[in-house]
N, C-alpha and C positions, 0 to 999 in steps of 0.2 A: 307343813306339818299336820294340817287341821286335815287335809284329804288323803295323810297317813295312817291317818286313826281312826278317820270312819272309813278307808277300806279294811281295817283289819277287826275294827268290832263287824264287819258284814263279813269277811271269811271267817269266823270264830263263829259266829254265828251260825250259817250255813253247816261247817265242821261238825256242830252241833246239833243241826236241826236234820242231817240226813238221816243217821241212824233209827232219828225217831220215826222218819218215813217207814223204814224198811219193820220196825218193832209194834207199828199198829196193825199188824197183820190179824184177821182173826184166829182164834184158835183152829185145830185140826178137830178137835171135837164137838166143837159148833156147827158143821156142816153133816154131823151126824144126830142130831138132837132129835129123837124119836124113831129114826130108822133101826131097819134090823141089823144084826149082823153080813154080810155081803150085799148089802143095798147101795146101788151105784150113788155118788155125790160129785159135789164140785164146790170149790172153797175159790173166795176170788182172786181175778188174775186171767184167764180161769184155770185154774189145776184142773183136772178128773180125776177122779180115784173111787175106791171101793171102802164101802164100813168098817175097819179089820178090830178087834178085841187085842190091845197089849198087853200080853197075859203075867207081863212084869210089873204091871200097874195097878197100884190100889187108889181107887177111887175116893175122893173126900166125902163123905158121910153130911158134910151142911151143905155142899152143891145139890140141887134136883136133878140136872142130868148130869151122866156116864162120861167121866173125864178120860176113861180108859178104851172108849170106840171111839176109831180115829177115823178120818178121810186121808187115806193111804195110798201111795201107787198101786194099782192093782195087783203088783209081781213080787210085792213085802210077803203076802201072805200064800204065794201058789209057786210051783215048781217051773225048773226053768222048761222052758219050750213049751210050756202053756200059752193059749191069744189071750190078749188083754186090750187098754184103750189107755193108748198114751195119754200121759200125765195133763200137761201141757197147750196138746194139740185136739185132744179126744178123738184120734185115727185109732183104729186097728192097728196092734202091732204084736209081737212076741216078748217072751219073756226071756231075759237073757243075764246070767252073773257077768259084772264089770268087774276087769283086771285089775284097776287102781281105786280100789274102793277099800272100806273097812266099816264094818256092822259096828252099828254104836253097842257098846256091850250093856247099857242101861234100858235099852228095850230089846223086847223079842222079835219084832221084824227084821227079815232077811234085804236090808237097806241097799244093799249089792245086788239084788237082783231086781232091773231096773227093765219095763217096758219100750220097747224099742222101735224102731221101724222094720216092721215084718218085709220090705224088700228084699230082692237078691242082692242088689248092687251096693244095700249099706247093711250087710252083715256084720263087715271088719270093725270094733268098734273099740279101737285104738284109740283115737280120741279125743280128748278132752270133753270134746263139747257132748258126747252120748255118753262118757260115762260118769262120772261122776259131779259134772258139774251142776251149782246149785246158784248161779247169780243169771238173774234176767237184765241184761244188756240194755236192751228196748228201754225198757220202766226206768233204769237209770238216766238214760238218755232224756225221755221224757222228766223226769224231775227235776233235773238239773239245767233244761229249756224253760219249765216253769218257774226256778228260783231264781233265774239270768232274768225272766220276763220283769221278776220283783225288785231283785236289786236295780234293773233298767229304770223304771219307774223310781225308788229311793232316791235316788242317783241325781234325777232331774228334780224331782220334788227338793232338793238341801240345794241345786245348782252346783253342783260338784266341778 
């Protein structure tokens, strides 16, 4: 009974503690803090993106800096079949609207129109994984090898 309930206070626990991984992200407008308007960035991870102004966004007045210039994909703010510099990767790619997407209607970026890989052979961008998705696989993997590392360690330290 006693190795019942300290494995389920550790998955409650964990349940608990992932979301906070994923919500310490810095902000999008922290990696713009003193740039111009279309001055290249990159927020960690590494994302790349360009400075873009959400023109839906009023800025708070006791912040010092501009909560409303974002580090953006570079194809939020430009027309499709424009070059750009993927998100994720920072390759050269093209700019291309995703089939299964939908623009958040509380800002003004074009969130659908998403940088791509300027190849021939992956134009088709049917998908999942180029259009619209937004979870990095990897980093979960890693977090969840490091929380197994902690619970391993718990584990031996009670004698479980």
């Amino acid at each position: 009974m006693k190795k019942f309930l300290v494995l389920s206070v550790i998955l409650v626990r964990l349940l608990i503690a992932i979301p906070m991984v994923y919500a310490n992200i810095p902000s999008a407008y922290l990696a713009c803090e003193g740039a111009e308007l279309g001055d290249r960035c990159s927020m960690p991870g590494p994302q790349y993106g360009t400075c873009t102004r959400d023109t839906l966004c009023t800025d708070p007045s006791e912040t010092m800096i501009n909560e409303c210039i974002l580090c953006v994909d570079d194809c939020w703010n430009l027309e499709e079949g424009k070059a750009c510099t993927r998100r994720f990767t920072g390759t050269p790619g093209v700019c291309q609207l995703q089939d299964l997407c939908t623009d958040k209607v509380e800002t003004s970026f074009q969130e659908c129109n998403r940088c791509v890989d300027a190849s021939q052979d992956n134009m088709d961008l049917s998908s999942q994984e180029e259009s619209c998705a937004q979870f990095d696989f990897q980093s979960s993997i890693l977090v969840c090898f490091i929380l197994g590392l902690f619970i391993r360690k718990f584990l031996r330290r009670i004698k479980i």
